[in-house]
N, CA, C and O atoms as a MOPAC input file, in Angstrom:
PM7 MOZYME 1SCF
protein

 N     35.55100 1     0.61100 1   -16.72100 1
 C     34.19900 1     0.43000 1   -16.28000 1
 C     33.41900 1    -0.32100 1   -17.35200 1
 O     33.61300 1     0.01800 1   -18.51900 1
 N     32.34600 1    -1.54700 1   -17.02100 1
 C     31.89300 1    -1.84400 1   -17.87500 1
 C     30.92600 1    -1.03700 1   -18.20700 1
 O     30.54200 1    -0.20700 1   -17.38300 1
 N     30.11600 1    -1.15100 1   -19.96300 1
 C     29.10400 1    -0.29200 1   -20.21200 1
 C     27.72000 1    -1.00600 1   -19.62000 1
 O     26.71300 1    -0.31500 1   -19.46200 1
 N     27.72300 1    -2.08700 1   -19.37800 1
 C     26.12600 1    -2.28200 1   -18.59500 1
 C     26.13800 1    -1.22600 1   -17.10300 1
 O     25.15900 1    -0.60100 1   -16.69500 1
 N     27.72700 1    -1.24600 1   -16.36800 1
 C     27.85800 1    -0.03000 1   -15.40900 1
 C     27.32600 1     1.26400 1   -15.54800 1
 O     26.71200 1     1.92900 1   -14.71400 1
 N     27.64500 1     1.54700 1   -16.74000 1
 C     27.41200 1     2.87400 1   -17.24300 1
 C     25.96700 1     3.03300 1   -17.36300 1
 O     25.44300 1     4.07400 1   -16.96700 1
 N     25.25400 1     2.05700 1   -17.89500 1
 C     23.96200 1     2.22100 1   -18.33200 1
 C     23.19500 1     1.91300 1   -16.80100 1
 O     22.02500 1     2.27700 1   -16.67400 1
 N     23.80000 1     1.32800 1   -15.81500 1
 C     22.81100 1     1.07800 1   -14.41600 1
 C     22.98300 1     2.67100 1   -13.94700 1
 O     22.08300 1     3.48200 1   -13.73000 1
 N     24.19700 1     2.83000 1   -13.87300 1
 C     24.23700 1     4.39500 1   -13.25900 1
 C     23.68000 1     5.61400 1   -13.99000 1
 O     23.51100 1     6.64800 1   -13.34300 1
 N     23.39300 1     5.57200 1   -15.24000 1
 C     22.21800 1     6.60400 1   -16.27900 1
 C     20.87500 1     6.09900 1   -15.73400 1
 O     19.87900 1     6.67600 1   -16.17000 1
 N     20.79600 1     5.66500 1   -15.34500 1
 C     19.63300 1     5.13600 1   -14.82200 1
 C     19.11900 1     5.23400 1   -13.59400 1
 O     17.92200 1     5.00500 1   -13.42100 1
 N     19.83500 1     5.54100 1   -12.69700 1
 C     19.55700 1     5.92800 1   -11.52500 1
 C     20.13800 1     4.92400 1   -10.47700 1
 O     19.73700 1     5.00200 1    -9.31600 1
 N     20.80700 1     4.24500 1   -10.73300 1
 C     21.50600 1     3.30100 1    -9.76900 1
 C     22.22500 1     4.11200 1    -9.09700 1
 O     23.06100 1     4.80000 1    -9.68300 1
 N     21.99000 1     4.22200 1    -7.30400 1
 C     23.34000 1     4.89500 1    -6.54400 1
 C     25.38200 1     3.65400 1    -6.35300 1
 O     26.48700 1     3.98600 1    -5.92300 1
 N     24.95900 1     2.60400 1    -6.81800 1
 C     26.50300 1     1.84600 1    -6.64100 1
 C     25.81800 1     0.36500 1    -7.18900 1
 O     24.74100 1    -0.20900 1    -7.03100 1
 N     27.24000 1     0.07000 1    -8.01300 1
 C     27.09900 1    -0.98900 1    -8.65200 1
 C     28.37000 1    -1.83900 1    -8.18300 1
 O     29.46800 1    -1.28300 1    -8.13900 1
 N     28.22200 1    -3.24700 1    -7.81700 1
 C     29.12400 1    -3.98900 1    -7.17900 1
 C     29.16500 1    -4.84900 1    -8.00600 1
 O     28.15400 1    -5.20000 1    -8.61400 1
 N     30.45500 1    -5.42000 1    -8.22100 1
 C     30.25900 1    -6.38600 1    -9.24800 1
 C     31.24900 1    -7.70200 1    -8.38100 1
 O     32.06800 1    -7.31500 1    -7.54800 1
 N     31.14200 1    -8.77700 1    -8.57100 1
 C     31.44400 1   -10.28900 1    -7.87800 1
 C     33.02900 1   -10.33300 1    -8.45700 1
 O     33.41600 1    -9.88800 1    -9.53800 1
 N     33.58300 1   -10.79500 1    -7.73800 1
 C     33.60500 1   -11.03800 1    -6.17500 1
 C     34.09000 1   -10.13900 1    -5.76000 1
 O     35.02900 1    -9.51400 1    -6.25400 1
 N     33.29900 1    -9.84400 1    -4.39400 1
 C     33.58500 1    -8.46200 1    -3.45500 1
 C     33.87800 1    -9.31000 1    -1.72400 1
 O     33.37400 1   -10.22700 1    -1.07600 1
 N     34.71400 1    -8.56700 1    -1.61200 1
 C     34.65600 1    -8.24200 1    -0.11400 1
 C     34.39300 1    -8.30400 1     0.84800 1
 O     35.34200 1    -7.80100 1     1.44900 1
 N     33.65800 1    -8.61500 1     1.55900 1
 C     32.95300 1    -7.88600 1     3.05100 1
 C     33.18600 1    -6.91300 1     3.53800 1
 O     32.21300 1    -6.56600 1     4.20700 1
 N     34.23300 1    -5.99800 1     3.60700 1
 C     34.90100 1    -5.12700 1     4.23800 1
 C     34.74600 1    -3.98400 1     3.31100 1
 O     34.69500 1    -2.87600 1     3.84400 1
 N     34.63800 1    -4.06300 1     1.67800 1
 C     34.54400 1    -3.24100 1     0.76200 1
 C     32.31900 1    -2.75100 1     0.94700 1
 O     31.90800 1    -1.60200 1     0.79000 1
 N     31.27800 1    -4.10000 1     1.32000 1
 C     30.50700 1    -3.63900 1     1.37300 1
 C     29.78900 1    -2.93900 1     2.58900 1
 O     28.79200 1    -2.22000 1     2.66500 1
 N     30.78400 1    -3.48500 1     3.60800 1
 C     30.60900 1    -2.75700 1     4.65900 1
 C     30.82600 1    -1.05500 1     4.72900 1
 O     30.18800 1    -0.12900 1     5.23100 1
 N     32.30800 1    -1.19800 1     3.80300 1
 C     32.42500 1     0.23900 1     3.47700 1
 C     31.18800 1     1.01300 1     2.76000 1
 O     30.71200 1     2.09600 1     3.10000 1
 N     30.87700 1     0.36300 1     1.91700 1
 C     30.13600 1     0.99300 1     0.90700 1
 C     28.53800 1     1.49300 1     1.84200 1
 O     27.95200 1     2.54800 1     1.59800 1
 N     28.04300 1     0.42600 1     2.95200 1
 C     26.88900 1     0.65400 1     3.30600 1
 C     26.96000 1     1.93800 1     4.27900 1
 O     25.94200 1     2.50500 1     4.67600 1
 N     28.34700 1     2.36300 1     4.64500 1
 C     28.31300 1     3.13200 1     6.32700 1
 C     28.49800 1     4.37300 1     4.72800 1
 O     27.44300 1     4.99500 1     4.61100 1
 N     29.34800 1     4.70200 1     3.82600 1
 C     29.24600 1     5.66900 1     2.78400 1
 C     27.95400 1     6.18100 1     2.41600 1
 O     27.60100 1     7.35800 1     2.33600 1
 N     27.29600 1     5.12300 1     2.20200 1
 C     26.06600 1     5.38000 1     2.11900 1
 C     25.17700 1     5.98300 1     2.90800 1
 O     24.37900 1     6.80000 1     2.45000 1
 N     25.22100 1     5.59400 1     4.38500 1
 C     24.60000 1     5.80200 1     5.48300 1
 C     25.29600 1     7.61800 1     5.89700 1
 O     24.56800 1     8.43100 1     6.46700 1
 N     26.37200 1     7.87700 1     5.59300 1
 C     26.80500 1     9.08600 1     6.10900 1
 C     26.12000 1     9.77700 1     5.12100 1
 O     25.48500 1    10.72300 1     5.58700 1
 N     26.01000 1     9.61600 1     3.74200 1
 C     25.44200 1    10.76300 1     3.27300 1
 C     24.16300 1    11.17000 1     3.34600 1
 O     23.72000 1    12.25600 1     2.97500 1
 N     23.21200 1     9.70300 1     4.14000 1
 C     21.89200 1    10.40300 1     4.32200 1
 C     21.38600 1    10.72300 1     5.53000 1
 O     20.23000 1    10.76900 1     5.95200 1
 N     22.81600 1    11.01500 1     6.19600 1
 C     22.56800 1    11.84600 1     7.43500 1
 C     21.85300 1    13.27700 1     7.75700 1
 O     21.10700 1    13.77100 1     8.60200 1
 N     22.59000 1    13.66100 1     6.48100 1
 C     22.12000 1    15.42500 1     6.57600 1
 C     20.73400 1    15.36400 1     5.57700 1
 O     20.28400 1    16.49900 1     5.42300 1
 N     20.13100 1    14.55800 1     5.02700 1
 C     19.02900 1    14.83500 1     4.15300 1
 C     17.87900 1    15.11100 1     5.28700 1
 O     17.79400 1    14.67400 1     6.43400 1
 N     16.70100 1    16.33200 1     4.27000 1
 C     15.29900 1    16.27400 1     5.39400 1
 C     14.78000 1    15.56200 1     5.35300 1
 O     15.22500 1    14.58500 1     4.75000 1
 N     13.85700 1    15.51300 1     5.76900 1
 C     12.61200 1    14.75200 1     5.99900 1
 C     11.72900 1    14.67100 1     4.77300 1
 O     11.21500 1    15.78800 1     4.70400 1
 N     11.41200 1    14.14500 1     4.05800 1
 C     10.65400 1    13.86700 1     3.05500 1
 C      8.90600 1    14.36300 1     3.54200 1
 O      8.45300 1    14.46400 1     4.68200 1
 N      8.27800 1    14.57800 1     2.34600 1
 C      6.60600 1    14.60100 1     2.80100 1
 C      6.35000 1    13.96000 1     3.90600 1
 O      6.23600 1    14.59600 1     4.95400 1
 N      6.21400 1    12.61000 1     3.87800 1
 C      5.62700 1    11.52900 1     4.53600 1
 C      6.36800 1    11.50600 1     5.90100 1
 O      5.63400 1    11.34800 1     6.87700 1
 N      7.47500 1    11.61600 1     6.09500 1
 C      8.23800 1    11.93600 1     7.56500 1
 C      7.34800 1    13.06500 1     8.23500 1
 O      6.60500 1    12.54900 1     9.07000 1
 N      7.17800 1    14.46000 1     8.13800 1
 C      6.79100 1    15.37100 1     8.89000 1
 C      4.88900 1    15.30800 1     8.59400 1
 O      4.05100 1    15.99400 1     9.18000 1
 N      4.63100 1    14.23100 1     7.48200 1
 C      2.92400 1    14.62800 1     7.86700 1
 C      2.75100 1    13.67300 1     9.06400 1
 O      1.76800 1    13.94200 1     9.75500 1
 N      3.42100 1    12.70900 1     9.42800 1
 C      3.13300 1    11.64800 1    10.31900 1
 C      3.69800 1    11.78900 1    12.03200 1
 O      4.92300 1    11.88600 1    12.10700 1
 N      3.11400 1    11.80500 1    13.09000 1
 C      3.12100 1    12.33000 1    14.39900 1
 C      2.52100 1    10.52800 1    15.27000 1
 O      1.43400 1     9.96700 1    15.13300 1
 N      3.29000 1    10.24700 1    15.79800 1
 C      3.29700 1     9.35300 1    16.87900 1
 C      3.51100 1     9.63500 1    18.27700 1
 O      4.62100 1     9.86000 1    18.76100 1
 N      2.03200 1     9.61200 1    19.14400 1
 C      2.49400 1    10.23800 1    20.10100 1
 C      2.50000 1     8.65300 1    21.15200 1
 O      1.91500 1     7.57000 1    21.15700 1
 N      3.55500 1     9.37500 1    21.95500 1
 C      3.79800 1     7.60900 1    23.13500 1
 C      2.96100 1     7.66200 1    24.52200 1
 O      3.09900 1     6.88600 1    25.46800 1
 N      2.06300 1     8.75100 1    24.42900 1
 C      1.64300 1     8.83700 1    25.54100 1
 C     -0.49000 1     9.13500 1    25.34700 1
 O     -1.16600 1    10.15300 1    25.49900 1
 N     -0.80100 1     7.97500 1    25.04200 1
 C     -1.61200 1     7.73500 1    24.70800 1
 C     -2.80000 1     8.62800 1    23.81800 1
 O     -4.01900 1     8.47900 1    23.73600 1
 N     -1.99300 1     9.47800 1    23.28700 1
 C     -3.14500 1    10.42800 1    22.42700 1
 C     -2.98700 1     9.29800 1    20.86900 1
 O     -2.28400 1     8.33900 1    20.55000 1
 N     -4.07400 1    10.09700 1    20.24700 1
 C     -4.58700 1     9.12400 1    18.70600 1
 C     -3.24500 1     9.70200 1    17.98200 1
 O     -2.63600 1    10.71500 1    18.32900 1
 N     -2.91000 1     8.80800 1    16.86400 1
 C     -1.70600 1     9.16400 1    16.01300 1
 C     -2.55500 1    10.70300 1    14.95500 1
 O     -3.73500 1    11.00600 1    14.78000 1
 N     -1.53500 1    11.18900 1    14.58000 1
 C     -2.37500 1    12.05200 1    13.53900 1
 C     -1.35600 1    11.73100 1    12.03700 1
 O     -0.14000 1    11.55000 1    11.96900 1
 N     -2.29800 1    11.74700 1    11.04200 1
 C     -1.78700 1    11.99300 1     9.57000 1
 C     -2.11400 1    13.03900 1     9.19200 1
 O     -3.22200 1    13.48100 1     9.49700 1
 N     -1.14400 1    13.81700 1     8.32800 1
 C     -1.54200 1    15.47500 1     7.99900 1
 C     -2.46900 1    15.83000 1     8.96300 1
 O     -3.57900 1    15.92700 1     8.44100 1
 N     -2.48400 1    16.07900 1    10.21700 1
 C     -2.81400 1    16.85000 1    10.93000 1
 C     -4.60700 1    16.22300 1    11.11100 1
 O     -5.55500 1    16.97800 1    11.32600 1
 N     -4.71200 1    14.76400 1    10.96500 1
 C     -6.07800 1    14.29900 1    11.44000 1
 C     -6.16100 1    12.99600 1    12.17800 1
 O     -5.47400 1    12.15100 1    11.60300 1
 N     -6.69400 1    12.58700 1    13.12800 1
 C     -6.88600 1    11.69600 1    13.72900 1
 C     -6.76000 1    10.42300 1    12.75100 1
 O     -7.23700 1    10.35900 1    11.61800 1
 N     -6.14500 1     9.59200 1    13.30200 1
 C     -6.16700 1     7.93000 1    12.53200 1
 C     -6.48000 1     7.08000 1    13.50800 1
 O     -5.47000 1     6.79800 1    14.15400 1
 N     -7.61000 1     6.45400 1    13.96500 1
 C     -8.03500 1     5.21800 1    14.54000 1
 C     -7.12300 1     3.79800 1    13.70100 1
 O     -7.20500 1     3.55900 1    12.49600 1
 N     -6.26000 1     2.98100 1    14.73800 1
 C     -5.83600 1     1.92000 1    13.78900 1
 C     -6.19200 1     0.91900 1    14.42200 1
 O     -6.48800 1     1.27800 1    15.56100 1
 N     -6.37100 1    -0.56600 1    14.23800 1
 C     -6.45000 1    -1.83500 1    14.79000 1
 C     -4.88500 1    -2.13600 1    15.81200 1
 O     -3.81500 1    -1.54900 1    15.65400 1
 N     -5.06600 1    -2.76500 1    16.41200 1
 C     -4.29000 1    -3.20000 1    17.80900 1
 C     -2.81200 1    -3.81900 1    16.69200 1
 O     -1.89000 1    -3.06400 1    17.00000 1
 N     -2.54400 1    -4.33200 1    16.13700 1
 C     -1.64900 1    -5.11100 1    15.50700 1
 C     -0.88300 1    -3.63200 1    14.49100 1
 O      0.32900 1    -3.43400 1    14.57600 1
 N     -1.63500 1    -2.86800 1    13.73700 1
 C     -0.89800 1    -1.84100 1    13.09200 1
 C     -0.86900 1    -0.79800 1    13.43000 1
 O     -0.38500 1     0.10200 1    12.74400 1
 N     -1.53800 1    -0.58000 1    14.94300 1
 C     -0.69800 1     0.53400 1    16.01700 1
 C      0.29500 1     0.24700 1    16.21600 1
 O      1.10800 1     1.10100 1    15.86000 1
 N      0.95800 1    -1.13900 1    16.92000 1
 C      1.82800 1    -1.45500 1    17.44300 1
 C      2.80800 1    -1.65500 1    16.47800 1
 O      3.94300 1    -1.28700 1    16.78100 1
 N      2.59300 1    -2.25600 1    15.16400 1
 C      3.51300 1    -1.73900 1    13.79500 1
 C      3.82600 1    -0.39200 1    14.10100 1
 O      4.77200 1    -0.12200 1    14.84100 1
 N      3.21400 1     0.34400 1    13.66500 1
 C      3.64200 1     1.64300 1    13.47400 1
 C      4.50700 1     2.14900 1    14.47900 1
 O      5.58400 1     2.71500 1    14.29100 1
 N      3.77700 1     1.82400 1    15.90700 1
 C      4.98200 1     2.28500 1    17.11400 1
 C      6.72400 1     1.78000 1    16.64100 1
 O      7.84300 1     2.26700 1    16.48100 1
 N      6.15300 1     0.76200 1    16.58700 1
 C      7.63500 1     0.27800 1    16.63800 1
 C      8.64800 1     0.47800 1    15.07700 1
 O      9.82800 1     0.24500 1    14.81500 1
 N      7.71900 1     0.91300 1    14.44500 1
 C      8.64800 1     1.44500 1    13.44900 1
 C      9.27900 1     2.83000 1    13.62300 1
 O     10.36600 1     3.21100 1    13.18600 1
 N      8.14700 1     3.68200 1    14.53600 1
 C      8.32900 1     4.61100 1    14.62300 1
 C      9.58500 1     5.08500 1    15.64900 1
 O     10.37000 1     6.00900 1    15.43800 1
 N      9.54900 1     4.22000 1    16.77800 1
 C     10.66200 1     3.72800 1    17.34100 1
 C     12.08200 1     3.57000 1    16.94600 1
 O     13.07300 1     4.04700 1    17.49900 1
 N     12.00900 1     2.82100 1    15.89800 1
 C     13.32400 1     2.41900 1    14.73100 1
 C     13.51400 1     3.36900 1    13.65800 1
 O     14.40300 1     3.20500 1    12.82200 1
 N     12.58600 1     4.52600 1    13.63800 1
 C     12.95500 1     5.36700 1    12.41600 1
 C     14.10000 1     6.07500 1    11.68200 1
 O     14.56300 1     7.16400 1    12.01900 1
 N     14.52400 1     5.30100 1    10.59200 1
 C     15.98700 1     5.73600 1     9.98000 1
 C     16.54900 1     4.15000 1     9.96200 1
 O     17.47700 1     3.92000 1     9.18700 1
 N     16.20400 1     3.41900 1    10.50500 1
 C     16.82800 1     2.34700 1    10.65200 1
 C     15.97700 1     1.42600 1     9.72600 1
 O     14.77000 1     1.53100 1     9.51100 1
 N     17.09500 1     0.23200 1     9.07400 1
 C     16.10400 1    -1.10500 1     8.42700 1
 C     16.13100 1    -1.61300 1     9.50200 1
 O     16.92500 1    -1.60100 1    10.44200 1
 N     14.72000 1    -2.30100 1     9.19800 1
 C     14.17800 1    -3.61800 1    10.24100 1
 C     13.47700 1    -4.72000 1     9.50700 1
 O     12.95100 1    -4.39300 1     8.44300 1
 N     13.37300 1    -6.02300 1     9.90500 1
 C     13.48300 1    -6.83400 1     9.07000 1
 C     11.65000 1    -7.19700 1     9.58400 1
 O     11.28400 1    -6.84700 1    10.70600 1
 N     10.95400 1    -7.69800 1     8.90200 1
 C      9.71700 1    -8.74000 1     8.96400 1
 C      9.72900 1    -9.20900 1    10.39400 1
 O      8.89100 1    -8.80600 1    11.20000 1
 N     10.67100 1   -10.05500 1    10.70300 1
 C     11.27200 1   -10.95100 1    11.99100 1
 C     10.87300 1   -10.10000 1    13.56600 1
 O     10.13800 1   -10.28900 1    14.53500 1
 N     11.88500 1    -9.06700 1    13.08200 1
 C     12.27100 1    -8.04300 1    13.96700 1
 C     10.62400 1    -7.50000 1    14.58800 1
 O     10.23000 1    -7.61600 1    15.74900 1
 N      9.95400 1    -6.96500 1    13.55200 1
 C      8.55000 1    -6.55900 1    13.71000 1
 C      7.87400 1    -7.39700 1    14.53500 1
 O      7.45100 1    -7.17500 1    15.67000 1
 N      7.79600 1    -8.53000 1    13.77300 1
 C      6.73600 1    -9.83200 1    14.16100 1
 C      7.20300 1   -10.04000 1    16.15800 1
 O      6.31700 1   -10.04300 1    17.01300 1
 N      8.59500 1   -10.17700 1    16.47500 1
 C      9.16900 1   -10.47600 1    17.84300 1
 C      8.52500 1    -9.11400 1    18.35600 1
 O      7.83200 1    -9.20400 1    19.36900 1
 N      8.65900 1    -8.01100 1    17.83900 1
 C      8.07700 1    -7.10000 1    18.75600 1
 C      6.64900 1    -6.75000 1    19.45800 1
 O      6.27200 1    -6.37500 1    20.56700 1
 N      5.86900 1    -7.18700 1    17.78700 1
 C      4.36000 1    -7.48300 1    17.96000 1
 C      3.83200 1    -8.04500 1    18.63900 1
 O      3.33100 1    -7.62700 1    19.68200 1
 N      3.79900 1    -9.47100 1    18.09700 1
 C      3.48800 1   -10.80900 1    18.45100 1
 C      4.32100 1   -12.06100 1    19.08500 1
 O      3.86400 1   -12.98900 1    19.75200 1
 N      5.74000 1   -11.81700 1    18.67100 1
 C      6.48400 1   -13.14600 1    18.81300 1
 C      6.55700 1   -13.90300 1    19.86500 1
 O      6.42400 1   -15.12300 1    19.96300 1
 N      6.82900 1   -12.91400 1    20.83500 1
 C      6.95700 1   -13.09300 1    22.19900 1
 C      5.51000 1   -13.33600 1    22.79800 1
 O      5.67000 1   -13.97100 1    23.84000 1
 N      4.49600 1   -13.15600 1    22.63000 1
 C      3.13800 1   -13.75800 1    23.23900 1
 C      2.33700 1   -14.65800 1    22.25100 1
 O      1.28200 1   -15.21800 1    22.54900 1
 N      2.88700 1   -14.72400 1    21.17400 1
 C      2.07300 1   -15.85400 1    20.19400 1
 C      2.92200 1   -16.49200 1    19.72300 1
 O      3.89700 1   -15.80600 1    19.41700 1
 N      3.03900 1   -17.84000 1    19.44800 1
 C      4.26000 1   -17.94200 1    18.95400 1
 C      3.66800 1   -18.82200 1    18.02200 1
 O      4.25700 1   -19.22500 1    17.01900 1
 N      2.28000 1   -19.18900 1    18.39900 1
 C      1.61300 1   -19.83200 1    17.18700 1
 C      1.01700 1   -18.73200 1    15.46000 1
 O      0.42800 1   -18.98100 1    14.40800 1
 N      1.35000 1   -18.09500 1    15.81400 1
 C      0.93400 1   -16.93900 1    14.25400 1
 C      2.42900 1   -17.31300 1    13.57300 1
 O      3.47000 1   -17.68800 1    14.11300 1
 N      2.07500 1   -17.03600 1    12.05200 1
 C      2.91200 1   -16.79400 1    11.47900 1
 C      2.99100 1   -15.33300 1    11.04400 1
 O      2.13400 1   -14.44900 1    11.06800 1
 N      4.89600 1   -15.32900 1    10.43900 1
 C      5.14300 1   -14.19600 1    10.30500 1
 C      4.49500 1   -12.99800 1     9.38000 1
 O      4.35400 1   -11.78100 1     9.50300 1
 N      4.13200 1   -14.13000 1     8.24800 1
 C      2.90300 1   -13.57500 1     7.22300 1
 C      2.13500 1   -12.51500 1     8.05400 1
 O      2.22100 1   -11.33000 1     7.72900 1
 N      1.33700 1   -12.92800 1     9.18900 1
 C      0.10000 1   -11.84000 1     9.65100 1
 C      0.40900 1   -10.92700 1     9.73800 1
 O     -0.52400 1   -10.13500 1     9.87300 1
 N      1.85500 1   -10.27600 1     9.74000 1
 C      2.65300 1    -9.12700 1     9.82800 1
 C      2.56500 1    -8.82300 1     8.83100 1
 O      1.73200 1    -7.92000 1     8.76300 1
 N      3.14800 1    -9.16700 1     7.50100 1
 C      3.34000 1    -9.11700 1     6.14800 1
 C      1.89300 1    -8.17400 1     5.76000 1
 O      1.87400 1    -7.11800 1     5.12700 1
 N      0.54500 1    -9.02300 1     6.44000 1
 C     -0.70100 1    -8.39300 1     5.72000 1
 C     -1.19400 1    -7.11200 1     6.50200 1
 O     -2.00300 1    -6.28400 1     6.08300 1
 N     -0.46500 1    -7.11200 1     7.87300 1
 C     -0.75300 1    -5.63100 1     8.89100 1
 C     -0.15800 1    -4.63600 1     7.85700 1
 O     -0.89700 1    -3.92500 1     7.17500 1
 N      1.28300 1    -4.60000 1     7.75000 1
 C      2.14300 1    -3.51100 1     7.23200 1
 C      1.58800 1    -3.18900 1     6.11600 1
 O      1.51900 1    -1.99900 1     5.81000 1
 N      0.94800 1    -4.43300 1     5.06700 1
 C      0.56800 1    -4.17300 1     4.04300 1
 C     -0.88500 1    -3.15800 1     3.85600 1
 O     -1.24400 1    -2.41600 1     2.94200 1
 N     -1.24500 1    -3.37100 1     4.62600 1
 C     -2.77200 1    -2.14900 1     5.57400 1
 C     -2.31400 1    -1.03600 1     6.07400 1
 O     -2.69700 1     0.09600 1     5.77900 1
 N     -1.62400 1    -1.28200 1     6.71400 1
 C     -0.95800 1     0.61900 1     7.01200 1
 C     -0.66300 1     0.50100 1     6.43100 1
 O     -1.67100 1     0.21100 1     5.78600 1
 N      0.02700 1     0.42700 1     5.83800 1
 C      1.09500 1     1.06600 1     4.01500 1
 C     -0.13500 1     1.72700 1     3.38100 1
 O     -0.37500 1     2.92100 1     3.20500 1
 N     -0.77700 1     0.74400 1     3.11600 1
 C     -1.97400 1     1.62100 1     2.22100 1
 C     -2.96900 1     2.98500 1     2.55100 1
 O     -3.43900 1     3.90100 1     1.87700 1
 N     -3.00400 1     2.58400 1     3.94400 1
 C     -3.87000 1     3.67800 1     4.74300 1
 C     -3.15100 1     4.73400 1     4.96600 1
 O     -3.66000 1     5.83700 1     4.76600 1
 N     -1.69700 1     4.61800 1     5.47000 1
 C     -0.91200 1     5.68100 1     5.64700 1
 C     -0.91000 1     6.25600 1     3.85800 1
 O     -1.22800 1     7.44500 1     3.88600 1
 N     -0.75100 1     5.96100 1     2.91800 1
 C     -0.37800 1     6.18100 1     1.24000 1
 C     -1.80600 1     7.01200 1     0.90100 1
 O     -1.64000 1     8.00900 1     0.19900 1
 N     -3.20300 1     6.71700 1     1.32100 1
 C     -4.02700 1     6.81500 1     1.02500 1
 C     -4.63600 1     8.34400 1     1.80900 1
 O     -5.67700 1     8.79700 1     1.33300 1
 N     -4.01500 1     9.07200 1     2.93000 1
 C     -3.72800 1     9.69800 1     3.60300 1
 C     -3.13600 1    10.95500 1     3.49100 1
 O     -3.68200 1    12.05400 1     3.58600 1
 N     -1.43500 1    10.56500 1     3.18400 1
 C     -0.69000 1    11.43300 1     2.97800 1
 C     -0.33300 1    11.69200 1     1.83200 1
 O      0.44900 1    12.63900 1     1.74500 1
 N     -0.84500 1    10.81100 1     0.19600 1
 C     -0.13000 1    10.65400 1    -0.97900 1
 C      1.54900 1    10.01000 1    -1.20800 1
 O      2.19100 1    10.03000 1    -2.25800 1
 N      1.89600 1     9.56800 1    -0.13300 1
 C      3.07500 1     8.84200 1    -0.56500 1
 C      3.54200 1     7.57400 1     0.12200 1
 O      2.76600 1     7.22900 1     1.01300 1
 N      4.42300 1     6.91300 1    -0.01600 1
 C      4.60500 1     5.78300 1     0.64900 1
 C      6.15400 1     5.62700 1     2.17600 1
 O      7.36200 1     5.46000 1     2.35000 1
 N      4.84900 1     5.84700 1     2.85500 1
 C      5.83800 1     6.47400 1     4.41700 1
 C      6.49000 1     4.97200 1     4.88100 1
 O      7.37200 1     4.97400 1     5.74000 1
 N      6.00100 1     3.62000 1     4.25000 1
 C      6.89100 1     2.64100 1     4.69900 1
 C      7.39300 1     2.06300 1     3.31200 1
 O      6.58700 1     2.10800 1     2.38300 1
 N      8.50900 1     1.58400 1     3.10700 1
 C      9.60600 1     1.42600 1     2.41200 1
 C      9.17200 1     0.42800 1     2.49100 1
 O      8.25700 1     0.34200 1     3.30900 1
 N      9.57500 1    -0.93000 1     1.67900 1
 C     10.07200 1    -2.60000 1     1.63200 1
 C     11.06200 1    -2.72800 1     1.14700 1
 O     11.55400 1    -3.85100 1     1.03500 1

């Protein structure tokens, strides 16, 4: 093992890959990955947050959140995909893509970046990942 290995993994690195790899080795490595955070709970930010699909207001820790039309529909659809990565792209086609096709993907970039904060500002932690 090299010692820069040693020193990423004292550090908190979960896997260190080093060139040239595989496809088949990182494929392995991502579904390894993926099985072990099957059984983990829910973190803070998972159970303070409630999305309901049938038109009631979202709640954070247990209070009403009024959001703008663009980071409701973020949030749905993350909420939708939860556990899963989703890419910028993915968001934007769900949002907007399909009825605007003149926006760029950016306007997404600055929605998420607004809930992120509002949701953070809320619950104390950061309920969307990048």
């Amino acid at each position: 093992m090299r010692k820069n290995t040693l020193e990423l993994y004292e550090s908190g690195v979960d896997d260190v890959v080093h060139v040239p790899i595989h496809l088949r080795e990182i494929l392995a490595r991502t579904a390894g990955i993926a099985r072990g955070r099957v059984g983990e709970l829910p973190g803070p930010c998972e159970s303070s947050i409630q999305v309901f699909c049938n038109g009631r207001d979202r709640e954070i820790a247990g209070h009403a959140l009024t959001l703008p039309r663009r980071e409701l529909r973020i949030l749905e659809y993350m909420v939708s995909n939860h556990g899963k990565w989703i890419t910028k792209t993915q968001i934007f086609n769900a949002v907007d893509g399909i009825f605007e096709s003149t926006l760029d993907e950016r306007v997404i970039e600055s929605h998420a970046s607004t809930l992120r904060k509002k949701l953070r500002d809320r619950i104390g932690c950061n309920a969307i990942v990048a």
